[in-house]
DSSP file (Angstrom, degrees, kcal/mol; ACC not computed):
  #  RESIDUE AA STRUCTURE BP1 BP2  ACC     N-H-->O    O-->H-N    N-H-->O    O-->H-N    TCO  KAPPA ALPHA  PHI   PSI    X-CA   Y-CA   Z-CA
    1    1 A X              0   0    0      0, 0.0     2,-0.1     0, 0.0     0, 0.0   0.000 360.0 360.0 360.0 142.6  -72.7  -16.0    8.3
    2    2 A X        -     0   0    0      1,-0.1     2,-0.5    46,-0.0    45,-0.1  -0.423 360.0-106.5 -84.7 167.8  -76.3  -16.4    8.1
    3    3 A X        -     0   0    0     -2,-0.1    -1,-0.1     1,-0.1     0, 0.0  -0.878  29.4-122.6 -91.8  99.6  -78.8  -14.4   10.1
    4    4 A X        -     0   0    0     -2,-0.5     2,-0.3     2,-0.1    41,-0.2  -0.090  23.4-161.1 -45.5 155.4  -80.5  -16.1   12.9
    5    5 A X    >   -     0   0    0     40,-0.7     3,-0.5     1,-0.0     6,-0.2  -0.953  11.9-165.5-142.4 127.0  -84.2  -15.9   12.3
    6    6 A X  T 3  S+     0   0    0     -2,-0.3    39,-0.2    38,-0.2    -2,-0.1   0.280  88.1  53.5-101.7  -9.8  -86.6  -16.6   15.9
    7    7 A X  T 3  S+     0   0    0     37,-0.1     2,-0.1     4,-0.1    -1,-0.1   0.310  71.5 114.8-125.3  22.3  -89.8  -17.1   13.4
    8    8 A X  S <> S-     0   0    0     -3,-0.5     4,-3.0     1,-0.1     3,-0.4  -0.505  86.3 -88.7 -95.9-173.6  -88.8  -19.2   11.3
    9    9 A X  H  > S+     0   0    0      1,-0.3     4,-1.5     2,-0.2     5,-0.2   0.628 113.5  36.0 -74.2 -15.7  -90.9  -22.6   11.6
   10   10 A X  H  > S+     0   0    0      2,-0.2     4,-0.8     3,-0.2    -1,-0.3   0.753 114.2  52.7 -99.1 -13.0  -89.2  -24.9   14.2
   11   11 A X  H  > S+     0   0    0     -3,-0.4     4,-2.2     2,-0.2     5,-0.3   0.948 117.5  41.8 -38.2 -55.5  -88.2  -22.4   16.4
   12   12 A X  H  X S+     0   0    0     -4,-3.0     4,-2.4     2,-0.2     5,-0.3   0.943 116.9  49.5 -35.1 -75.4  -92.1  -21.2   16.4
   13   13 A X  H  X S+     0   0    0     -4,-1.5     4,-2.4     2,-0.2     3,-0.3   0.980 113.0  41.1 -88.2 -90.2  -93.1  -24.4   16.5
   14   14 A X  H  X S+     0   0    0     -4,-0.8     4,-1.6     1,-0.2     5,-0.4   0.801 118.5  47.4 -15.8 -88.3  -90.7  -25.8   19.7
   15   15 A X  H  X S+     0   0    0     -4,-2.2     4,-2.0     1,-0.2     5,-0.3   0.868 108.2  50.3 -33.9 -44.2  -91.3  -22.6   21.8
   16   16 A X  H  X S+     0   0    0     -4,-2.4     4,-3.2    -3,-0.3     5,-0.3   0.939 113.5  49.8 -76.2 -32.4  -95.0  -22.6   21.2
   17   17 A X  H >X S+     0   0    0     -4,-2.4     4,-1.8    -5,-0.3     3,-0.5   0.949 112.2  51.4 -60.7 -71.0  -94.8  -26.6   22.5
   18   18 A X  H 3<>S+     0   0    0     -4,-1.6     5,-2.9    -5,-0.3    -1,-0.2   0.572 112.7  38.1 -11.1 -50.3  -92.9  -25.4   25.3
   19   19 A X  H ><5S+     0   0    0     -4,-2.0     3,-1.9    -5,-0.4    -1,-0.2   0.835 113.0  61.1 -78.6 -39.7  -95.3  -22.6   26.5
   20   20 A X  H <<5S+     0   0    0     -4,-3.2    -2,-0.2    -3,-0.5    -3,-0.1   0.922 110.4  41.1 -53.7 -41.3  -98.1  -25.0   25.6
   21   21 A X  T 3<5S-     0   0    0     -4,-1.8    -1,-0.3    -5,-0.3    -3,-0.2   0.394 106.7-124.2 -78.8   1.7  -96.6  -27.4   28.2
   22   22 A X  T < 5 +     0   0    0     -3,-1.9     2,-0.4    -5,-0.2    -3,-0.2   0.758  61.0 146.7  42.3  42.3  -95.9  -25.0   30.5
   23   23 A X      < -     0   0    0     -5,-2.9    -1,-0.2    -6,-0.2    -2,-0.1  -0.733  43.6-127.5-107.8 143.5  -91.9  -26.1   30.6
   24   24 A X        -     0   0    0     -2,-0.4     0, 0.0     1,-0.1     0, 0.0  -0.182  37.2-103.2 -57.3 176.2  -88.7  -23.6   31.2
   25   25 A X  S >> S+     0   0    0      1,-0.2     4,-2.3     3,-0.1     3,-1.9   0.738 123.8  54.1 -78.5 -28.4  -86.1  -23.9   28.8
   26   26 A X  H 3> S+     0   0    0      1,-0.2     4,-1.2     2,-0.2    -1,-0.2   0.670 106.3  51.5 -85.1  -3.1  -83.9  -25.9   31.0
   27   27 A X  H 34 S+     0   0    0      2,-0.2    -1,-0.2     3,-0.1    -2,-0.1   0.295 112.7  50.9 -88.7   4.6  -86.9  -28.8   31.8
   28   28 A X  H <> S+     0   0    0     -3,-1.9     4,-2.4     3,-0.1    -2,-0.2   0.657 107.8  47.7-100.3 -34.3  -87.1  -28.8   28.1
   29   29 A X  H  X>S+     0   0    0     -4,-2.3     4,-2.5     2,-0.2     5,-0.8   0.983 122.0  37.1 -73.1 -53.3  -83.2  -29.3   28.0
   30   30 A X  H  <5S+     0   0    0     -4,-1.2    -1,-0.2     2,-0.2    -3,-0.1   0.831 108.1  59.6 -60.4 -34.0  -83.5  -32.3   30.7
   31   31 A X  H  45S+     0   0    0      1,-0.2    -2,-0.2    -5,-0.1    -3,-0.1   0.918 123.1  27.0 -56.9 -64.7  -86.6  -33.8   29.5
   32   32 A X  H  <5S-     0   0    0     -4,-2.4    -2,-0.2    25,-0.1    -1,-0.2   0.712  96.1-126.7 -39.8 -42.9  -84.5  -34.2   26.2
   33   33 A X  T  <5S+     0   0    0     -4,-2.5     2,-0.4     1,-0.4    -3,-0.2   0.898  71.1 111.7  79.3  84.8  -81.0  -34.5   27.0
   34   34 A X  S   <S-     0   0    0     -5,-0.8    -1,-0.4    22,-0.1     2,-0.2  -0.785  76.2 -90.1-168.0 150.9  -79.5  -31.8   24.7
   35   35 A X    >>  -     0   0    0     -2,-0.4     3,-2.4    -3,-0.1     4,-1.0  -0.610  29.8-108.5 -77.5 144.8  -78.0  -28.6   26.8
   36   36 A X  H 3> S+     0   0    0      1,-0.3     4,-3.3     2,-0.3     5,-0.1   0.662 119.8  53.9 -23.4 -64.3  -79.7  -25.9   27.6
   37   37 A X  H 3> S+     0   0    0      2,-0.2     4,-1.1     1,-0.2    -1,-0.3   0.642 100.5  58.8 -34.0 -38.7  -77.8  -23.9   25.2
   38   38 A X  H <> S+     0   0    0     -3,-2.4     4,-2.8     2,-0.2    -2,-0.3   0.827 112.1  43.3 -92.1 -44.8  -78.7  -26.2   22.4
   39   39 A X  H  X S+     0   0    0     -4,-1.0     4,-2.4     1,-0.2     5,-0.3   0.977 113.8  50.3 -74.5 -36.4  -82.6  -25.4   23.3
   40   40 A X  H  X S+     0   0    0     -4,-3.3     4,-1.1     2,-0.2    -1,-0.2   0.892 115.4  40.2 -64.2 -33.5  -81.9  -21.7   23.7
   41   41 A X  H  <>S+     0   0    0     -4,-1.1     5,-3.9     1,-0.2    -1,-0.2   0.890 112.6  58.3 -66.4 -48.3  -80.0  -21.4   20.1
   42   42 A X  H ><5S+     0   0    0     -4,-2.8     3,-0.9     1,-0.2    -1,-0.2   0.782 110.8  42.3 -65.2 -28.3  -82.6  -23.8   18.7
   43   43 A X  H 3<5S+     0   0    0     -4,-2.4    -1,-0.2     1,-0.2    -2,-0.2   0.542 112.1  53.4 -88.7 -12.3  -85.5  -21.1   19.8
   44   44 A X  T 3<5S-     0   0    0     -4,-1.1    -1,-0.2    -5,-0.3   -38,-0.2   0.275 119.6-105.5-102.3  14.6  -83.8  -18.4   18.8
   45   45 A X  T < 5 -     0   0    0     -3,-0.9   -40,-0.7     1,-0.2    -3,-0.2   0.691  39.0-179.1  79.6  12.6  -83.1  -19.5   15.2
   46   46 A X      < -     0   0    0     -5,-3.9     3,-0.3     1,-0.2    -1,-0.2  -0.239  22.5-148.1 -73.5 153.5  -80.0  -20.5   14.5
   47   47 A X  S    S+     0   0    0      1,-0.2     2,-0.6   -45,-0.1    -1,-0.2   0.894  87.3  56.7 -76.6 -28.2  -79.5  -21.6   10.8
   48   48 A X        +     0   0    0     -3,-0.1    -1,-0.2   -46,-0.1     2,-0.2  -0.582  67.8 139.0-138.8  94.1  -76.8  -24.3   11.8
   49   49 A X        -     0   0    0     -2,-0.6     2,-0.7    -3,-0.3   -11,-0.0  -0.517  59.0 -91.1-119.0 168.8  -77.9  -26.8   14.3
   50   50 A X    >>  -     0   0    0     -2,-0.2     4,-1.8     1,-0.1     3,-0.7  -0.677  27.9-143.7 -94.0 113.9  -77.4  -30.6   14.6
   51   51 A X  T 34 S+     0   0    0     -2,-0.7     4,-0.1     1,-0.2    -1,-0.1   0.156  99.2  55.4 -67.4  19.6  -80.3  -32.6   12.8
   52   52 A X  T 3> S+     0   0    0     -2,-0.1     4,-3.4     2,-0.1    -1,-0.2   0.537 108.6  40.4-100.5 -54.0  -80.0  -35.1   15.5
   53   53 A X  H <> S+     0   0    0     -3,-0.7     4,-1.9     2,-0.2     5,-0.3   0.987 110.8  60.8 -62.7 -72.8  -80.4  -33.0   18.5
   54   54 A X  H >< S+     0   0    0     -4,-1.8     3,-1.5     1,-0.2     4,-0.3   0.679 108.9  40.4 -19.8 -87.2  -83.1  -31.1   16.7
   55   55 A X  H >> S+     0   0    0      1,-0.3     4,-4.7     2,-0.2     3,-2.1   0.761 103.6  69.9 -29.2 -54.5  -85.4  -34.4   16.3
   56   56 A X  H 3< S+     0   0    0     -4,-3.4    -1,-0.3     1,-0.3    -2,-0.2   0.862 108.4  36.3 -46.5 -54.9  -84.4  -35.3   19.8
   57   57 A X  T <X S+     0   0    0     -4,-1.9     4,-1.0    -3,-1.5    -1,-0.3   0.698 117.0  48.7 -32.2 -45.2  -86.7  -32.2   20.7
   58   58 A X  T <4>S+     0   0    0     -3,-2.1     5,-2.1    -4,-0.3    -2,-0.2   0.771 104.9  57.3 -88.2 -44.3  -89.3  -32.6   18.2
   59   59 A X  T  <5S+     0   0    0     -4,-4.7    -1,-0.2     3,-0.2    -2,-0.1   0.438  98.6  69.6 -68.8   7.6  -89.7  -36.4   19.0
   60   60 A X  T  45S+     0   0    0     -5,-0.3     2,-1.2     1,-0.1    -2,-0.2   0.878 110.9  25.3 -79.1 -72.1  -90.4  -34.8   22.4
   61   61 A X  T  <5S-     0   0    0     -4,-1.0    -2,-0.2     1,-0.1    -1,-0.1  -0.131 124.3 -99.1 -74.3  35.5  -93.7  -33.3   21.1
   62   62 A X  T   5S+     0   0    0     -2,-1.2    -3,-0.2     1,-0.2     2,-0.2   0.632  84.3 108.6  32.7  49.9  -94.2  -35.9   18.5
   63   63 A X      < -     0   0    0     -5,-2.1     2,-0.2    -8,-0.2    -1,-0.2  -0.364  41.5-169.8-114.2-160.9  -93.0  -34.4   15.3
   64   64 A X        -     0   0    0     -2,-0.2     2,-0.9    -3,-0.1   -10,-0.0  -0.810  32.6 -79.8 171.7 140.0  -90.2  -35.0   13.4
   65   65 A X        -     0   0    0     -2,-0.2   -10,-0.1   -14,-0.1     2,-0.0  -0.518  44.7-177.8 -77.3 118.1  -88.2  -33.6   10.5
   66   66 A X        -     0   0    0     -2,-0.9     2,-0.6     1,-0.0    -2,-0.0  -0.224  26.1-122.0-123.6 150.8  -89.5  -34.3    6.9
   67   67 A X        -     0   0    0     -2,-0.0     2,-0.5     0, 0.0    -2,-0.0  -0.947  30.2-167.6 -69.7 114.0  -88.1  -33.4    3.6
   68   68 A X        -     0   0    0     -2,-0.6     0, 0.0     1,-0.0     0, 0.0  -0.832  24.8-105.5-120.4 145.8  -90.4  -31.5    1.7
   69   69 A X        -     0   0    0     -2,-0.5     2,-0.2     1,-0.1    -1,-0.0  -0.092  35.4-119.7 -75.1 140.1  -90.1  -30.7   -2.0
   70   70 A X        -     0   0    0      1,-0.1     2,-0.2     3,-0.0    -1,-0.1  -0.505  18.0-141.0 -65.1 129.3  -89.1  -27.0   -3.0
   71   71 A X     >  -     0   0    0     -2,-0.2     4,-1.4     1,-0.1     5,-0.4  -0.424  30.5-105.4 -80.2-175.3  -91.5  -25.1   -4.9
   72   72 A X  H >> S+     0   0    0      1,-0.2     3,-1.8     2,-0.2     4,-0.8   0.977 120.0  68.6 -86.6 -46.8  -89.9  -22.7   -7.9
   73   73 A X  H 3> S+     0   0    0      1,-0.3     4,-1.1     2,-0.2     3,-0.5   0.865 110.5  27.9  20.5 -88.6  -90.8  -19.9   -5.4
   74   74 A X  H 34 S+     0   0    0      1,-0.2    -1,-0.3     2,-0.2    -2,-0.2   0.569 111.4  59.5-106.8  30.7  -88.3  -21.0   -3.1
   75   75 A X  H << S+     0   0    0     -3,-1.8    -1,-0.2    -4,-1.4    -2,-0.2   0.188 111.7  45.7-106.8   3.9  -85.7  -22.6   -5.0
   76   76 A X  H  < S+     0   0    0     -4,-0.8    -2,-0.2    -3,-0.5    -3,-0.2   0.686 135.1  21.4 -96.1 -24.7  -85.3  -19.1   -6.9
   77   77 A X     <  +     0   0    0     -4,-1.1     2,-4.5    -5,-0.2    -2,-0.2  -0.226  66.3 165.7-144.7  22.8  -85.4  -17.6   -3.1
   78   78 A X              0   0    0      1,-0.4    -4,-0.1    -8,-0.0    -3,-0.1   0.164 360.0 360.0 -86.2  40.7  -84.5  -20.1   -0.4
   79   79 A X              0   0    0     -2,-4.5    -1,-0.4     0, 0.0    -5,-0.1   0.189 360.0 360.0-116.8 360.0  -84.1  -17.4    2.0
């Protein structure tokens, strides 16, 4: 099982939109639609979330999820 991580970059990146906006987690869960649960899991890192729901969050705050190309760094390391 992987090891939730709370710093990695869209958790950061969600929560800090969230404080910025001055919203609870559950006006973050209604603005979206996604449960409450779904936001709390997503801020707390879990490694394995649904890449639908995510966006649905991120297209709240006008982002969205990209591929971006590994460098040999972390494709030796992609933890």
């Amino acid at each position: 099982m992987e090891e939730w991580n709370r710093y990695n970059p869209i958790a950061s990146y969600v929560r800090q939109q969230r404080k910025a906006n001055a919203m609870t987690q559950p006006e973050l869960a209604d603005f979206t639609g996604v449960g409450l649960r779904f936001v709390r899991d997503l801020e707390q890192g879990k490694p394995n979330l649904m890449t639908d729901k995510v966006n649905q969050i991120l297209q709240f705050f006008g982002a969205e999820l990209q591929p971006k190309p590994m460098t040999n760094a972390t494709s030796e390391n992609p933890n």
